[in-house]
Biotite code that builds the C-alpha atoms (Angstrom):
import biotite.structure as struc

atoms = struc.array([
    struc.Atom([-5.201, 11.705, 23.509], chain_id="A", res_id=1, res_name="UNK", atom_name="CA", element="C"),
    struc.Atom([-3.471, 15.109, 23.190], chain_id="A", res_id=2, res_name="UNK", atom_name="CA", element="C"),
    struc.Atom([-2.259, 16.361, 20.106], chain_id="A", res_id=3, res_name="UNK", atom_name="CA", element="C"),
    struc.Atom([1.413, 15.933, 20.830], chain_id="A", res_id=4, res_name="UNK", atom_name="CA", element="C"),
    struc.Atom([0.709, 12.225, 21.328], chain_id="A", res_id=5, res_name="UNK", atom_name="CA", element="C"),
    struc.Atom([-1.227, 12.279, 17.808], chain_id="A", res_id=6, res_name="UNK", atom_name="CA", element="C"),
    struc.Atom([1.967, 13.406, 15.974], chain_id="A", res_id=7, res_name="UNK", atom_name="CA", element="C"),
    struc.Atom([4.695, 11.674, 18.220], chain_id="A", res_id=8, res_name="UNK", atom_name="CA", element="C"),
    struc.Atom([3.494, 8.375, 18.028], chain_id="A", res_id=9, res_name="UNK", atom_name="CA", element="C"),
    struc.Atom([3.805, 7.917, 14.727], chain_id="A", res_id=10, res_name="UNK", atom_name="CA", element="C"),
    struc.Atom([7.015, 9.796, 14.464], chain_id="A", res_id=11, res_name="UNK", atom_name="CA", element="C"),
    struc.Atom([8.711, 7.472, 17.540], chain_id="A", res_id=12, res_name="UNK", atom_name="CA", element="C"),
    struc.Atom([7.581, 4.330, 15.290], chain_id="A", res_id=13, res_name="UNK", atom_name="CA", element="C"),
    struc.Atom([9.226, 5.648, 12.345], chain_id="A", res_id=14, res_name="UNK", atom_name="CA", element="C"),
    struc.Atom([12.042, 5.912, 13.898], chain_id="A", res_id=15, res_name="UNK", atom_name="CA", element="C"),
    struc.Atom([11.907, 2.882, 14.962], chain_id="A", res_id=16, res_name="UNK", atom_name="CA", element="C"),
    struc.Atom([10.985, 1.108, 12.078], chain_id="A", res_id=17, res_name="UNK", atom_name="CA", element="C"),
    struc.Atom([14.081, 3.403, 10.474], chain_id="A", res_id=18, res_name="UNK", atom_name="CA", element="C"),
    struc.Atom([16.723, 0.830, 12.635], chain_id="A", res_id=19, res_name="UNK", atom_name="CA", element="C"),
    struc.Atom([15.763, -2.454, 10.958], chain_id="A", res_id=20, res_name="UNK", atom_name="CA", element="C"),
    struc.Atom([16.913, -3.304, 7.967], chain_id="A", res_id=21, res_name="UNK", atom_name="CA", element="C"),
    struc.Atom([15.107, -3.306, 4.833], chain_id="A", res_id=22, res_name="UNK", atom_name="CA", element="C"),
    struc.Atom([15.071, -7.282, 4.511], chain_id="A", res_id=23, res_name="UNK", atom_name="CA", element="C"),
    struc.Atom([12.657, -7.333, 7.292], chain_id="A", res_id=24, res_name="UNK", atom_name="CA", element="C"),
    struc.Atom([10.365, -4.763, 5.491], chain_id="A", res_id=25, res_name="UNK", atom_name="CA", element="C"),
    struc.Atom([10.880, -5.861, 2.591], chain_id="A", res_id=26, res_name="UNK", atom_name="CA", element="C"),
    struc.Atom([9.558, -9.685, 4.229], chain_id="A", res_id=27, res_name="UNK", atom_name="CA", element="C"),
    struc.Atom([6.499, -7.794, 6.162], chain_id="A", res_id=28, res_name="UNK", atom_name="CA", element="C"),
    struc.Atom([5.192, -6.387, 2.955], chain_id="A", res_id=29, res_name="UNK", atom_name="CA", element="C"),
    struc.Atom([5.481, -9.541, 0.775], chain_id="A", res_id=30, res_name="UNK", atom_name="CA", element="C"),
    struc.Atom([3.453, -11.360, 3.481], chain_id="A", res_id=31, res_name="UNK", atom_name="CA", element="C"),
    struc.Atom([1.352, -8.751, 3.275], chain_id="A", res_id=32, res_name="UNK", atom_name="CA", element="C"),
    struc.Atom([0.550, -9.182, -0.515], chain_id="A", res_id=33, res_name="UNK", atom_name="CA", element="C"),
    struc.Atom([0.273, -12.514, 0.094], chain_id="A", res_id=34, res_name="UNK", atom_name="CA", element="C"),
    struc.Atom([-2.231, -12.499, 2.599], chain_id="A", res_id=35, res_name="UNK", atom_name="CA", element="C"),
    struc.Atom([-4.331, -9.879, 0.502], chain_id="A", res_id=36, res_name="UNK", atom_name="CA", element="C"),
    struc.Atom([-4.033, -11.894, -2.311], chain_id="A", res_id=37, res_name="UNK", atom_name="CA", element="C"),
    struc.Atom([-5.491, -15.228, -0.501], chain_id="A", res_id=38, res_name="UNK", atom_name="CA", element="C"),
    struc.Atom([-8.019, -13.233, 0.227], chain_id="A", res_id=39, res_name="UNK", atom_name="CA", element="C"),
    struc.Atom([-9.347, -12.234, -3.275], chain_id="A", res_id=40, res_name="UNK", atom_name="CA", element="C"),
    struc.Atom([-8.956, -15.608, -4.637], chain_id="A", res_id=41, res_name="UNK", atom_name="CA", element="C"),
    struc.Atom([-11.347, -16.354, -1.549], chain_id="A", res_id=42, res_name="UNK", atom_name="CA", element="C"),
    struc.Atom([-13.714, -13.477, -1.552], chain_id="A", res_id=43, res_name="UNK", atom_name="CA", element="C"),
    struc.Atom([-15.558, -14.613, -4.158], chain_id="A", res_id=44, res_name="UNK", atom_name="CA", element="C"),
    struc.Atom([-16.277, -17.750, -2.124], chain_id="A", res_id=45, res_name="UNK", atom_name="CA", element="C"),
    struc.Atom([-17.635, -16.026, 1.117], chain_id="A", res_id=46, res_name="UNK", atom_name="CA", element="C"),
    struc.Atom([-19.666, -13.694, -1.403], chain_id="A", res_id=47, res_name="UNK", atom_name="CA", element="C"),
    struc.Atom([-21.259, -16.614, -3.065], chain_id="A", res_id=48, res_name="UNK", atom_name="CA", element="C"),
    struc.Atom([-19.680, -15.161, -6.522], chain_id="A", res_id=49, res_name="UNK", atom_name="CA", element="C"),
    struc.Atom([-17.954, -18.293, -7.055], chain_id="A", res_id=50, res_name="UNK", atom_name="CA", element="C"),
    struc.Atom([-18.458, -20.636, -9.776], chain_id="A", res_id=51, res_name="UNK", atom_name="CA", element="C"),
    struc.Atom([-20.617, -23.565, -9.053], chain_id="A", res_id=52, res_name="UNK", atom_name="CA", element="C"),
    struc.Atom([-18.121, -26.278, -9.509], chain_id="A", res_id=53, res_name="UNK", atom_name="CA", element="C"),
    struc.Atom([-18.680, -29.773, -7.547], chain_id="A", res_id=54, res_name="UNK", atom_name="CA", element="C"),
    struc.Atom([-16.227, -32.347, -6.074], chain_id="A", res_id=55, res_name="UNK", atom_name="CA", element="C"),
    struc.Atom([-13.114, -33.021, -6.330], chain_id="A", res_id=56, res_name="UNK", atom_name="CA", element="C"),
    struc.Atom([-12.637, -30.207, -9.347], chain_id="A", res_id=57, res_name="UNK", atom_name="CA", element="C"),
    struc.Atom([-13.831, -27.269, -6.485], chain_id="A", res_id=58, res_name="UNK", atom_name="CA", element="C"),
    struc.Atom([-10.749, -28.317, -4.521], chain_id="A", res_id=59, res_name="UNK", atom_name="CA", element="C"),
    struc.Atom([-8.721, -28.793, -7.530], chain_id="A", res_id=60, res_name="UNK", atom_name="CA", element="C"),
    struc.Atom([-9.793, -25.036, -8.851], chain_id="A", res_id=61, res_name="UNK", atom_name="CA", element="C"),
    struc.Atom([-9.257, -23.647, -5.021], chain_id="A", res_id=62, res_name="UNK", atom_name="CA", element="C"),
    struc.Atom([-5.913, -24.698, -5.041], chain_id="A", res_id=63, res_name="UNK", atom_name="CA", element="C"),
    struc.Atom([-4.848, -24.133, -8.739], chain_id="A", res_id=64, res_name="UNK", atom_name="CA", element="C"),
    struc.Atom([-6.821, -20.947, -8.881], chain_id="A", res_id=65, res_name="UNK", atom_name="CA", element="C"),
    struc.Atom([-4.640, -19.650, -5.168], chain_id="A", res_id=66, res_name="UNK", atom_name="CA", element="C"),
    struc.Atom([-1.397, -20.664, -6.110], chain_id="A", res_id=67, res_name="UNK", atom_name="CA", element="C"),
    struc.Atom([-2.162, -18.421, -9.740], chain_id="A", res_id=68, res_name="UNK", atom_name="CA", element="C"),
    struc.Atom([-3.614, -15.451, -7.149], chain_id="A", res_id=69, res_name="UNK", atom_name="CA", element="C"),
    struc.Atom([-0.478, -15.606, -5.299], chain_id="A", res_id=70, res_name="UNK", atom_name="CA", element="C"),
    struc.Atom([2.301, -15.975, -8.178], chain_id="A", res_id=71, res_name="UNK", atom_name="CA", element="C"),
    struc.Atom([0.203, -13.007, -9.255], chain_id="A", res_id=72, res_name="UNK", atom_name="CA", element="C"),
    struc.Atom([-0.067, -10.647, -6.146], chain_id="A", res_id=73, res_name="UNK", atom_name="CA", element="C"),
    struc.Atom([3.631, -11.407, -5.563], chain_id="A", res_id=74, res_name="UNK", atom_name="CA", element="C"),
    struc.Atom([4.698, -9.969, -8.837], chain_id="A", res_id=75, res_name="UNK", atom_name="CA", element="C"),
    struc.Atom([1.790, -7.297, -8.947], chain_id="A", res_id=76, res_name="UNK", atom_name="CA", element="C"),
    struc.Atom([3.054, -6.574, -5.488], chain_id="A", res_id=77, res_name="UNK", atom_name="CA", element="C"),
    struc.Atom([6.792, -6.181, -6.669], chain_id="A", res_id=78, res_name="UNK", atom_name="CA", element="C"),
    struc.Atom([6.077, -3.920, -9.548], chain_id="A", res_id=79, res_name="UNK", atom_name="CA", element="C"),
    struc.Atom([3.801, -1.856, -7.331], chain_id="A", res_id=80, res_name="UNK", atom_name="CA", element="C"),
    struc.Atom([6.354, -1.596, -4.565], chain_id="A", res_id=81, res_name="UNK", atom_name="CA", element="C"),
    struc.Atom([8.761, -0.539, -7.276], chain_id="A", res_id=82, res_name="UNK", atom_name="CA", element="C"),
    struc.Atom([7.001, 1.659, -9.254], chain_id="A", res_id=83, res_name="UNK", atom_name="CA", element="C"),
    struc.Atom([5.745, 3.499, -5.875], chain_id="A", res_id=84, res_name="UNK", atom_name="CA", element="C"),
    struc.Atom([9.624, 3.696, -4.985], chain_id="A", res_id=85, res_name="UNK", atom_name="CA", element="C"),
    struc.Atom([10.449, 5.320, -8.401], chain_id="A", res_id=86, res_name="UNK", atom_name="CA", element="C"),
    struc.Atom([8.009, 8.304, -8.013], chain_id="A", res_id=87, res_name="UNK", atom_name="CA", element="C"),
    struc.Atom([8.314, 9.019, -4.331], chain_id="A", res_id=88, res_name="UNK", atom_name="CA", element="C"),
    struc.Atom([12.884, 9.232, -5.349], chain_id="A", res_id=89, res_name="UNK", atom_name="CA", element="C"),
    struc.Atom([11.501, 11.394, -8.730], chain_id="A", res_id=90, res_name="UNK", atom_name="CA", element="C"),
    struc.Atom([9.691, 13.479, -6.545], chain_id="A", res_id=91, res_name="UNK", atom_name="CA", element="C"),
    struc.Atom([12.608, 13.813, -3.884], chain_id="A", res_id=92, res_name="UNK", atom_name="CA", element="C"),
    struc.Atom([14.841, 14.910, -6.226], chain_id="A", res_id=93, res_name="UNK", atom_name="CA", element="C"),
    struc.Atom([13.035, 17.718, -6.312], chain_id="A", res_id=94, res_name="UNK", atom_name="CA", element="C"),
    struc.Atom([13.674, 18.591, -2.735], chain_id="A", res_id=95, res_name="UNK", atom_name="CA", element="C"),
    struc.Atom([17.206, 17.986, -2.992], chain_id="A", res_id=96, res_name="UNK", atom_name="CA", element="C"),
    struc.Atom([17.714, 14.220, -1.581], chain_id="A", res_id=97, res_name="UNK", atom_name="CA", element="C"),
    struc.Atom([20.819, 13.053, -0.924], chain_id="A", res_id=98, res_name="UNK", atom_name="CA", element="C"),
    struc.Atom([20.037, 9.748, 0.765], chain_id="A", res_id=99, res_name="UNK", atom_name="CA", element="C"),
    struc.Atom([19.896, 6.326, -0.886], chain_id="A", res_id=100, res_name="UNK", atom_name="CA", element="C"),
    struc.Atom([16.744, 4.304, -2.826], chain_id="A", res_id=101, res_name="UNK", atom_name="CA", element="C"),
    struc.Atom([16.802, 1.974, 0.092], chain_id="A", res_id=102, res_name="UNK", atom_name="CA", element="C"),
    struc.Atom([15.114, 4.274, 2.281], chain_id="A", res_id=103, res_name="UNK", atom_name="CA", element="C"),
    struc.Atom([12.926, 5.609, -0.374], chain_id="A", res_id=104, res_name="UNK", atom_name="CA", element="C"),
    struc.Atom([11.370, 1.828, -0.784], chain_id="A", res_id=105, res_name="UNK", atom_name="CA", element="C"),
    struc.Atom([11.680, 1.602, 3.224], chain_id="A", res_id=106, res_name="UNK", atom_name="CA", element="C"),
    struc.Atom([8.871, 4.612, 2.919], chain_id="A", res_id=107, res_name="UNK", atom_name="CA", element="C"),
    struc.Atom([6.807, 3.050, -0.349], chain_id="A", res_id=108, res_name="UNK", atom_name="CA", element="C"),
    struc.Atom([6.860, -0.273, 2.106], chain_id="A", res_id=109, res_name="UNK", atom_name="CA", element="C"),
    struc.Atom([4.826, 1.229, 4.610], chain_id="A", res_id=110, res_name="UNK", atom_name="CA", element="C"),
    struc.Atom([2.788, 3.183, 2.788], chain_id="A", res_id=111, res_name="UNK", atom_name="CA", element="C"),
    struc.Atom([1.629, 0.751, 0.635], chain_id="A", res_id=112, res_name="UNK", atom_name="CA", element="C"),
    struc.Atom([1.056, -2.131, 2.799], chain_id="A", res_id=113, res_name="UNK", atom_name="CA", element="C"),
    struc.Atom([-1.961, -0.372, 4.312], chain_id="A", res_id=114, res_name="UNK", atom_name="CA", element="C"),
    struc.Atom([-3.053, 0.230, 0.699], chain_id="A", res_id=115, res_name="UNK", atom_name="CA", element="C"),
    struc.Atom([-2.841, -3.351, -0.215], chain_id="A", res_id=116, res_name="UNK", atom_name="CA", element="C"),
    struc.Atom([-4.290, -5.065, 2.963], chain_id="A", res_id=117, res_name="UNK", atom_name="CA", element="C"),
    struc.Atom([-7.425, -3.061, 2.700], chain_id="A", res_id=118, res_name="UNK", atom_name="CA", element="C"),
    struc.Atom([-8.465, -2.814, -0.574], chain_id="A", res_id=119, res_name="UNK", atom_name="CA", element="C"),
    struc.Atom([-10.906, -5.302, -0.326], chain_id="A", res_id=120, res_name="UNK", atom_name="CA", element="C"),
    struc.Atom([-13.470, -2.379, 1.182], chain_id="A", res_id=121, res_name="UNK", atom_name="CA", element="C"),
    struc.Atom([-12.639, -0.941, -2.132], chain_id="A", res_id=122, res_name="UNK", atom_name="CA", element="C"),
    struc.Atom([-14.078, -3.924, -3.684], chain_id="A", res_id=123, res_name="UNK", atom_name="CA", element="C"),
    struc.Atom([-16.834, -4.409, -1.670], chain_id="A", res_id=124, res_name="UNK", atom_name="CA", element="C"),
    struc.Atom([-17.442, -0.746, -2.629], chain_id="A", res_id=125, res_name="UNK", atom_name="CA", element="C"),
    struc.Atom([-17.400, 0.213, 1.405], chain_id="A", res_id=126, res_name="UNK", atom_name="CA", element="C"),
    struc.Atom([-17.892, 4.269, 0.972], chain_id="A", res_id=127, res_name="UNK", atom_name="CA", element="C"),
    struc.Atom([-15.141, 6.200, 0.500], chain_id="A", res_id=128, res_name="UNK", atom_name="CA", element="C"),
    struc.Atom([-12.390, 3.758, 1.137], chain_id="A", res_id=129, res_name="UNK", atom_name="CA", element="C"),
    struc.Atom([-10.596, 4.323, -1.424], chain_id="A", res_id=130, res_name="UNK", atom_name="CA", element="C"),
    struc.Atom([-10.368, 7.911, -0.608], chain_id="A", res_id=131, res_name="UNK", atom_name="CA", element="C"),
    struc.Atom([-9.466, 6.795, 3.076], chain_id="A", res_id=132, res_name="UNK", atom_name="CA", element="C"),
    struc.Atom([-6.933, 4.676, 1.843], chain_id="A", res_id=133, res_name="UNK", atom_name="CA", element="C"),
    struc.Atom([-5.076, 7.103, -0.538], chain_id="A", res_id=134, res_name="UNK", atom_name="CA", element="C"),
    struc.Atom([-5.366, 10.196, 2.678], chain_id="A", res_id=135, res_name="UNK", atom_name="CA", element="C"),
    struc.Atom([-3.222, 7.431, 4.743], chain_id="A", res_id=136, res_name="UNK", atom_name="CA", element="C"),
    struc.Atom([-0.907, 6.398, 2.001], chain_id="A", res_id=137, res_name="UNK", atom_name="CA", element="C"),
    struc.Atom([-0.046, 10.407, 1.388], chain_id="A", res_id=138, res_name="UNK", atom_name="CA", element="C"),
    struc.Atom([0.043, 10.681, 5.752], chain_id="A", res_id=139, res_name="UNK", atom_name="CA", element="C"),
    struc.Atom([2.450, 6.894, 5.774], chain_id="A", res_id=140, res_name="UNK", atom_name="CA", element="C"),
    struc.Atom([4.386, 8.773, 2.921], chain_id="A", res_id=141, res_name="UNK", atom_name="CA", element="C"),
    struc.Atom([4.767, 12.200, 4.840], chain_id="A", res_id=142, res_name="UNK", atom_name="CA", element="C"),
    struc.Atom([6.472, 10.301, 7.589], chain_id="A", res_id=143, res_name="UNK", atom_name="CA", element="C"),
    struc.Atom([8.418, 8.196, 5.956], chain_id="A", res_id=144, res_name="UNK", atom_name="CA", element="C"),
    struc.Atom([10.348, 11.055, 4.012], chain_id="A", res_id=145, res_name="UNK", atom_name="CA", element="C"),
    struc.Atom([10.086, 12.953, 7.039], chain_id="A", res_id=146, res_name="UNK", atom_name="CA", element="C"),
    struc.Atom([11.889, 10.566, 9.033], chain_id="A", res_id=147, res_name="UNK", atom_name="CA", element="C"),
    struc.Atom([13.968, 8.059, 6.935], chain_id="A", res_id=148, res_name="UNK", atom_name="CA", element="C"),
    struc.Atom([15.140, 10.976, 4.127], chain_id="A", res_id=149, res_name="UNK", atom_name="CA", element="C"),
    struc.Atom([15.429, 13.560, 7.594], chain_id="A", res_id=150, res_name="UNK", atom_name="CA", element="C"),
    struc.Atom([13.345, 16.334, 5.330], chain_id="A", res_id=151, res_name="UNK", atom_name="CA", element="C"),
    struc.Atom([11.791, 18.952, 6.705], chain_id="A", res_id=152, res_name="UNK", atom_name="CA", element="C"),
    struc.Atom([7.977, 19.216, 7.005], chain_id="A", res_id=153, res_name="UNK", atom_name="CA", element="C"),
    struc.Atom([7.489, 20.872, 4.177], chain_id="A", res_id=154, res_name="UNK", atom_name="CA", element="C"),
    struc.Atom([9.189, 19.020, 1.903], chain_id="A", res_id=155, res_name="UNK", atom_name="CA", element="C"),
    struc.Atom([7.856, 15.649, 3.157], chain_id="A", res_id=156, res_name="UNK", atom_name="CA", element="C"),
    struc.Atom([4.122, 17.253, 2.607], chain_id="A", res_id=157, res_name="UNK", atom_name="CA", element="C"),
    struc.Atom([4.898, 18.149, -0.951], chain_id="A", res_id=158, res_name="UNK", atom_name="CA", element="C"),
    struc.Atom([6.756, 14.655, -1.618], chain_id="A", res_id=159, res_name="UNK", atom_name="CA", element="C"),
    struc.Atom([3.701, 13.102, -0.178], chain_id="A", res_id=160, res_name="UNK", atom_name="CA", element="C"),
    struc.Atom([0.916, 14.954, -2.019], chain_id="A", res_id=161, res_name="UNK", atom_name="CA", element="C"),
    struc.Atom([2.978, 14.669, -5.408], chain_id="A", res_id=162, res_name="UNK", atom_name="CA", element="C"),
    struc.Atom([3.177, 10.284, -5.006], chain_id="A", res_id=163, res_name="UNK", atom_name="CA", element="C"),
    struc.Atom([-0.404, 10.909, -3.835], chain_id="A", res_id=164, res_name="UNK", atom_name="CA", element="C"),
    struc.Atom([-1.341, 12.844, -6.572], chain_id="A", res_id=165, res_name="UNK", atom_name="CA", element="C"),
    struc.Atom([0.631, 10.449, -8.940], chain_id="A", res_id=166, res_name="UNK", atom_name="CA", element="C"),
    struc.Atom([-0.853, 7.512, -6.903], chain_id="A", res_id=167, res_name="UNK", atom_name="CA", element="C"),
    struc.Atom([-4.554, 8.827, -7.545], chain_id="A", res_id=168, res_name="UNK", atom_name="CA", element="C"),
    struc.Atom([-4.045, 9.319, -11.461], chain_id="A", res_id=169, res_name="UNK", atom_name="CA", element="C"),
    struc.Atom([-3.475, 5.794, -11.196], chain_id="A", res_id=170, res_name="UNK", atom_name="CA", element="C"),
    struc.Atom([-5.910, 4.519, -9.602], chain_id="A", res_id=171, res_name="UNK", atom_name="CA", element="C"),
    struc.Atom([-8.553, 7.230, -10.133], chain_id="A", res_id=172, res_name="UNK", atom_name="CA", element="C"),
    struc.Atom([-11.247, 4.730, -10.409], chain_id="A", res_id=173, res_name="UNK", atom_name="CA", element="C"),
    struc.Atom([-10.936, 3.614, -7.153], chain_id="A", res_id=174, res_name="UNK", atom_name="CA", element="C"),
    struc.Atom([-11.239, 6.788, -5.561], chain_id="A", res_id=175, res_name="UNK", atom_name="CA", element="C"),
    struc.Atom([-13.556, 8.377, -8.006], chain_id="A", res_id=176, res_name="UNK", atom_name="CA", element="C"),
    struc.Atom([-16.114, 6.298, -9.154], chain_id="A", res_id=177, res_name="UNK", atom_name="CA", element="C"),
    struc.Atom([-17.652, 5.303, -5.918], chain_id="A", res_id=178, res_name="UNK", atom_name="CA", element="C"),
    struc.Atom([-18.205, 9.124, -5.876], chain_id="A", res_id=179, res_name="UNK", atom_name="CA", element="C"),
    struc.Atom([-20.192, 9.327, -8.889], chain_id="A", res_id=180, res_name="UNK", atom_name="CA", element="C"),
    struc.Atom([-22.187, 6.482, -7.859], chain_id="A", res_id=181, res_name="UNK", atom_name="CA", element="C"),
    struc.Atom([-23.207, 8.845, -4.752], chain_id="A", res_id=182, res_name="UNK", atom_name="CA", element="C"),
])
């Protein structure tokens, strides 16, 4: 794989991704948080961290206690999604953006969704995910500006590293901790 391939590929499916409408990111990411959060109500039950319930009041808590995960990633999700949005546009305005907040939360979209679908390994304290995680949610973000807001190279980087930045302040104990536990 040559270089040029490296940094065109993901550039061509910006672009593409940069044609469809926001609805149908917008659906993608929401079925992403959904998925992710069926998965943490059932993580504890492939761990064997569940609660030793019996009968017909497992099923009863399995269902109760997925419907609550969901309701909850789905508004955890929206916040995120929004609050993600907010920075990255704060930190455009710095670079002199002229475009809309649709294609602002077209970039947080695919930024985050790889954030959200694997921070399980963050949870399962797999080594330096979360550090992995928040090096491709500052490389989605570069593209994203770089393509949907049409900024040059530079000023995607420094958009990126800024939401990353602000990003990592957030969740520093994600990306720290498993550090100090080295």
């Amino acid at each position: 794989m040559s270089t040029g391939t490296i940094i065109t590929g993901p550039r061509r499916r910006f672009r593409q991704l940069n044609e469809k409408p926001l609805r149908d990111d917008l659906i993608l990411y929401f079925a992403i948080v959904a998925a992710a959060s069926v998965l943490f109500m059932v993580l504890p039950l492939l761990t064997g961290e569940a609660p030793e319930i019996d009968g017909m009041h497992r099923i009863g808590f399995i269902v109760v206690g997925t419907l609550i995960v969901l309701v909850q990633g789905l508004i955890t999700g929206a916040v995120a999604l929004l609050a993600v949005s907010l920075v990255e546009h704060f930190f455009l305005l710095f670079v002199d953006v002229r475009r809309e907040f649709e294609k602002t939360m077209k970039s947080a979209v695919y930024a985050l969704s790889p954030l959200i679908l694997f921070s399980w390994a963050v949870l399962l304290q797999v080594p330096f995910a979360g550090l992995l995680l928040l090096a491709w949610f500052c490389l989605s973000t570069y593209f994203g500006v770089w393509i949907f807001h049409e900024k040059s190279k530079d000023r995607a980087v420094f958009v990126a590293l800024a939401t990353g930045a602000a990003l990592a302040f957030y969740l520093h104990r994600w990306i720290v901790d498993p550090w100090l536990a080295l």
